[in-house]
Every structure is written in C-alpha cells, then in structure tokens.
C-alpha positions in Angstrom: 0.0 0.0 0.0 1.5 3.4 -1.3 1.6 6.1 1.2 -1.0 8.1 -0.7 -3.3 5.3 -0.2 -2.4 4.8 3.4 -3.2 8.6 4.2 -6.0 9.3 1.4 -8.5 10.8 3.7 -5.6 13.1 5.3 -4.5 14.1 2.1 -7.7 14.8 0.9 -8.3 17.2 4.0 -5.7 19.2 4.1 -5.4 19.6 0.0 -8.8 20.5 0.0 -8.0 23.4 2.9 -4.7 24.3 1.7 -4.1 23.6 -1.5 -2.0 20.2 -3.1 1.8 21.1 -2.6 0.9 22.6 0.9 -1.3 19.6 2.0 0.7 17.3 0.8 3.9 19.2 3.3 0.8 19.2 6.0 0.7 15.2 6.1 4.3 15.3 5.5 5.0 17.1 8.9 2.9 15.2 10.7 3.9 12.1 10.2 6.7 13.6 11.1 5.7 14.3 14.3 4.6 10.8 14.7 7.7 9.5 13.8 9.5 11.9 16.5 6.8 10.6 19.0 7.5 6.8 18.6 11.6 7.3 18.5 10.9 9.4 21.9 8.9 6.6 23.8 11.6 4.1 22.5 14.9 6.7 23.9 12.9 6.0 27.6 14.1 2.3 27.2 17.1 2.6 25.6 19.0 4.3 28.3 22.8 5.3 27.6 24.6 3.5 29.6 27.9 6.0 29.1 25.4 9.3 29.9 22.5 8.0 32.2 19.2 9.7 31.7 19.7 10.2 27.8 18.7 7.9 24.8 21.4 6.4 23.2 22.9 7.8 21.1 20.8 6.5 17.8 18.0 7.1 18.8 20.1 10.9 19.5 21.4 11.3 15.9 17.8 10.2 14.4 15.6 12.6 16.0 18.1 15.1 15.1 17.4 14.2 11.7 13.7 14.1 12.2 13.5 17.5 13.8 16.0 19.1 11.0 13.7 17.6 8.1 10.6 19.3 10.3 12.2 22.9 10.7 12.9 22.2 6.5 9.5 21.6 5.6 8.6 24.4 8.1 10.8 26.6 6.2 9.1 25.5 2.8 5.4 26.5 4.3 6.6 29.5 5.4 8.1 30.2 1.6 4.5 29.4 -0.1 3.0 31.2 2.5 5.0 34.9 1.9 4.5 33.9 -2.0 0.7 34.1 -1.8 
C-alpha cells in the first residue's frame, strides 16, 4: 500500500484546505511528528549507559534528523506562505 493510499483521507483534507503542494507538506509534517513521537517513547528504554538519563545515542542522531527535516518543511510552508 503506497503512502498516498495509506493517508488518502488526510490528504484529501488538508489539499482541500490548503491547497496540493501545501497539503501534501501538512501530512508530511505530521507524520513527522509521529515518527519523533515513537523514537521518543523508545529513547525511555534505551537508556545510555555512558550518559544516564539520555537515549542512546541512535536514537540521538535520528531525532536530530527528524526534527531538522521538520524545521525544513517548516521553512518550505513559510516560503509558499509569503508567495501568496
């Protein structure tokens, strides 16, 4: 199952309000979030053993990752937004 089938009814929302490109980024981020969620329940388990109290240090570098591709789609909203 393709991800446009997965999240059809999302889609469909959110390009209806906002318009394809921007719906599209809408899903986009939060499924992002999502993702960022998940990874943070999973860093309470997977303790570091060298710094106690802090996810190891995967689980670290990808929600890094996760929240730099959020602040880039952010950025791309914000640019179709001042467009308008």
């Amino acid at each position: 199952m393709t991800v446009f089938q997965e999240k059809q009814e999302e889609l469909e929302h959110y390009e209806t309000m906002m318009g394809v490109p921007r719906g599209r980024l809408a899903v986009t981020m939060d499924m992002i979030t999502d993702a960022m969620s998940l990874v943070g329940q999973h860093g309470v388990y997977c303790q570091s053993q060298r710094w106690p109290g802090k996810p190891t240090m995967d689980i670290q570098i990808i929600m890094k990752e996760l929240t730099g591709a959020k602040e880039l789609i952010q950025s791309v909203l914000q640019e179709l937004k001042r467009k308008d």
